[in-house]
C-alpha positions as CSV (number, residue, x, y, z in Angstrom):
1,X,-37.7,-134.6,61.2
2,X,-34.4,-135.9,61.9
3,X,-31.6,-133.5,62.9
4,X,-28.2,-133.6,63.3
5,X,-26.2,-132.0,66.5
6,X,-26.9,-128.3,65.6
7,X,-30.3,-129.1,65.1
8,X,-30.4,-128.4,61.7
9,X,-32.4,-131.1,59.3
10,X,-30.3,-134.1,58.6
11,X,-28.8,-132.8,54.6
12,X,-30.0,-136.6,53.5
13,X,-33.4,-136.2,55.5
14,X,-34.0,-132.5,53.9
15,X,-32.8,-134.9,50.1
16,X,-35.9,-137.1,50.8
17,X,-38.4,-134.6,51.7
18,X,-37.6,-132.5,48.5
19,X,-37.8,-136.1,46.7
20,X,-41.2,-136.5,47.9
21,X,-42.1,-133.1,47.4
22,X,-42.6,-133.3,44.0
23,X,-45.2,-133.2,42.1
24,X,-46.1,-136.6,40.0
25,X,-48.2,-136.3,37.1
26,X,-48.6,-140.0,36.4
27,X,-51.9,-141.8,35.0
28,X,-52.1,-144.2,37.7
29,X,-50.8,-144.7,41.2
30,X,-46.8,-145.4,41.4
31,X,-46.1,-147.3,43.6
32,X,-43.3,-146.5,46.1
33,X,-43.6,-148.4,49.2
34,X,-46.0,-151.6,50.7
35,X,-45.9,-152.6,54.3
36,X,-47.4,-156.0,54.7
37,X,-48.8,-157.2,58.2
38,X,-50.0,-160.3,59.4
39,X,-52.4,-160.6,62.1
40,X,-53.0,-163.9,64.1
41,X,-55.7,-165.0,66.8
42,X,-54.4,-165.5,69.8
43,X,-56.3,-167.5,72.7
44,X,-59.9,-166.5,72.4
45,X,-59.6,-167.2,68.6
46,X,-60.6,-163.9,67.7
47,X,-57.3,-161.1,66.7
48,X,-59.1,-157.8,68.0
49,X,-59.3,-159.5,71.8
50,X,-56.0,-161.6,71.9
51,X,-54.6,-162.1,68.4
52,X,-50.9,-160.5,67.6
53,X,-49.5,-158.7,64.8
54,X,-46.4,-158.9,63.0
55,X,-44.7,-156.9,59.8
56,X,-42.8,-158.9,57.3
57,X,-39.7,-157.3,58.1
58,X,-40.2,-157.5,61.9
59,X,-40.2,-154.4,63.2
60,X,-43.5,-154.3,64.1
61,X,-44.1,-156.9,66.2
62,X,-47.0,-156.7,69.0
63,X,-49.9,-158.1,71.2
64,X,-53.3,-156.9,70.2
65,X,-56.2,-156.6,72.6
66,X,-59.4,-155.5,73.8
67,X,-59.0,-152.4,75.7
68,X,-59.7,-152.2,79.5
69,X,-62.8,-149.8,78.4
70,X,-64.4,-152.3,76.2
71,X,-64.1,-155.3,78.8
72,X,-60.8,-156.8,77.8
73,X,-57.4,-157.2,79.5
74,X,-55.8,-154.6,78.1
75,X,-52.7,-156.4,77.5
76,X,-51.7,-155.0,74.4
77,X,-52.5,-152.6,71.7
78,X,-55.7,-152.2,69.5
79,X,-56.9,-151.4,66.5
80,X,-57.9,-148.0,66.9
81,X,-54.3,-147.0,68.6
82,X,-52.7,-148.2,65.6
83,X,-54.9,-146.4,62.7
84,X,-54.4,-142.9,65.0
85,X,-50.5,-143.4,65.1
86,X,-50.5,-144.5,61.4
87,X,-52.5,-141.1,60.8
88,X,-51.2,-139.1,62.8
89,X,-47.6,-139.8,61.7
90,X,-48.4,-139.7,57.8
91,X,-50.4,-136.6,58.5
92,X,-47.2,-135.0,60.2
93,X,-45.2,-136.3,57.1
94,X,-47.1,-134.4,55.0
95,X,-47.6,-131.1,57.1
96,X,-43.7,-131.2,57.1
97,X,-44.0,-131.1,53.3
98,X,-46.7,-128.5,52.8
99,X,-45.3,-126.1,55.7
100,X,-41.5,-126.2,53.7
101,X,-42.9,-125.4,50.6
102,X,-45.0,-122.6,52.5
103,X,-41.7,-121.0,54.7
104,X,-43.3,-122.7,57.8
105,X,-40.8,-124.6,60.4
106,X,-42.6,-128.0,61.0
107,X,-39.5,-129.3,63.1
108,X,-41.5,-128.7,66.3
109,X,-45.1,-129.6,65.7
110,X,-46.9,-132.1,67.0
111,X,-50.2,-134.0,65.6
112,X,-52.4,-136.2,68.3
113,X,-54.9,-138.2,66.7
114,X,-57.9,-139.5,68.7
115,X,-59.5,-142.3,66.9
116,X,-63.1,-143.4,68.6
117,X,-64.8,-146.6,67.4
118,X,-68.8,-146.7,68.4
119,X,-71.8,-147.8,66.8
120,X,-73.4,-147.0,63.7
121,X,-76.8,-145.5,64.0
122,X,-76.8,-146.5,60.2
123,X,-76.6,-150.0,60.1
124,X,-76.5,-151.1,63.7
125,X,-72.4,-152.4,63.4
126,X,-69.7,-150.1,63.9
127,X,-68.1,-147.1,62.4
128,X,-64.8,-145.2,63.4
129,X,-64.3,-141.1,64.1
130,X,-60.6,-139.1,64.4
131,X,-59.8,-135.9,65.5
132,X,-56.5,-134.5,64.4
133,X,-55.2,-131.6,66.6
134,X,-51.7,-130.2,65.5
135,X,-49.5,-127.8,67.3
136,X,-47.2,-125.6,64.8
137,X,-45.4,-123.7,67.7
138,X,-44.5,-120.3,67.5
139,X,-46.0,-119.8,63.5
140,X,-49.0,-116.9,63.1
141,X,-52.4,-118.7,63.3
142,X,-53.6,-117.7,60.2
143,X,-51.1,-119.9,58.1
144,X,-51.1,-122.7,60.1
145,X,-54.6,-123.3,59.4
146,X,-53.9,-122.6,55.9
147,X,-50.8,-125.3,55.9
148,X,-52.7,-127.3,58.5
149,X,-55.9,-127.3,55.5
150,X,-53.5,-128.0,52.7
151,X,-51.8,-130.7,54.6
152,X,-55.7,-132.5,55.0
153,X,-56.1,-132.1,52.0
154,X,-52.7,-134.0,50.6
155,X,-52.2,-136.6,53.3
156,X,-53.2,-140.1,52.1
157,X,-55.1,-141.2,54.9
158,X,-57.3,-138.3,55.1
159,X,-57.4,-138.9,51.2
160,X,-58.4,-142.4,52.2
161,X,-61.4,-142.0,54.6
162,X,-62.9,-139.2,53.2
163,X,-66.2,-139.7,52.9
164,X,-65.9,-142.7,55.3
165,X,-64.9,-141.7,58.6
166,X,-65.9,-138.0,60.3
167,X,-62.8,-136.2,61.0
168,X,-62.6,-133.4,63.0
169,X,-59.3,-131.2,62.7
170,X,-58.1,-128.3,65.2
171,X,-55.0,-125.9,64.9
172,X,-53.9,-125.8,68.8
């Protein structure tokens, strides 16, 4: 959350999470944001090993490639780092919005996402797991699971996978 020299929430900050707060009650999805990304092969022709990835706006801008673990170089970031920092920072987005409405202080917590790629004993290709552990410092157990549960449920990549990718989620 951003915060301002006291520490307190930013005033335009705390505007934008009470925005998004609210309920919507539409037929169909609205719209409110799209990021668009382009990935590129870099010198072995092939994106996941050398390729490089760039927003339309520029801001993310970045080498891809094999990790050392897998047999590549290393040289840059993968696939799997990417989709646990995208979840883990929308899942934080919405624990912020749960814990507000339920009295909790999110400004401290933490969410590390551990996203493993193996092979599919049901097809033979690949499949993708996460575990989500969050920290809510200082808050009574008891409703941080309960926050932590709601949040889960809410968050639109958990929405996303369910069903698809085994995800494992621990209160620290």
């Amino acid at each position: 959350m951003s915060t301002n020299e006291g520490g307190l929430m930013n005033p335009n900050t705390r505007e934008l999470m009470q925005q998004l707060g609210q309920q919507y009650e539409g037929a169909v999805m609205k719209p409110l944001y799209t990021a668009v990304v382009t990935v590129t092969p870099g010198q072995e022709g092939h994106a996941r090993m050398s390729g490089h990835a760039r927003s339309d706006d520029g801001l993310l801008d970045l080498n891809l490639a094999f990790p050392t673990k897998l047999g590549g170089h290393g040289q840059g970031t993968n696939p799997e780092q990417l989709f646990a920092a995208g979840y883990a920072a929308c899942f934080h987005g919405t624990l912020a919005l749960v814990s507000t409405k339920a009295g909790i202080d999110a400004s401290t917590a933490t969410v590390t996402c551990a996203v493993t790629i193996g092979r599919d004993p049901a097809d033979g290709g690949y499949i993708l797991s996460a575990k989500l552990t969050v920290a809510l410092p200082g808050e009574d157990r008891e409703k941080s699971e309960q926050v932590v549960a709601q949040a889960y449920k809410l968050c639109p990549y958990s929405k996303a996978i369910h069903g698809n990718v085994d995800v494992e989620v621990t209160v620290a």
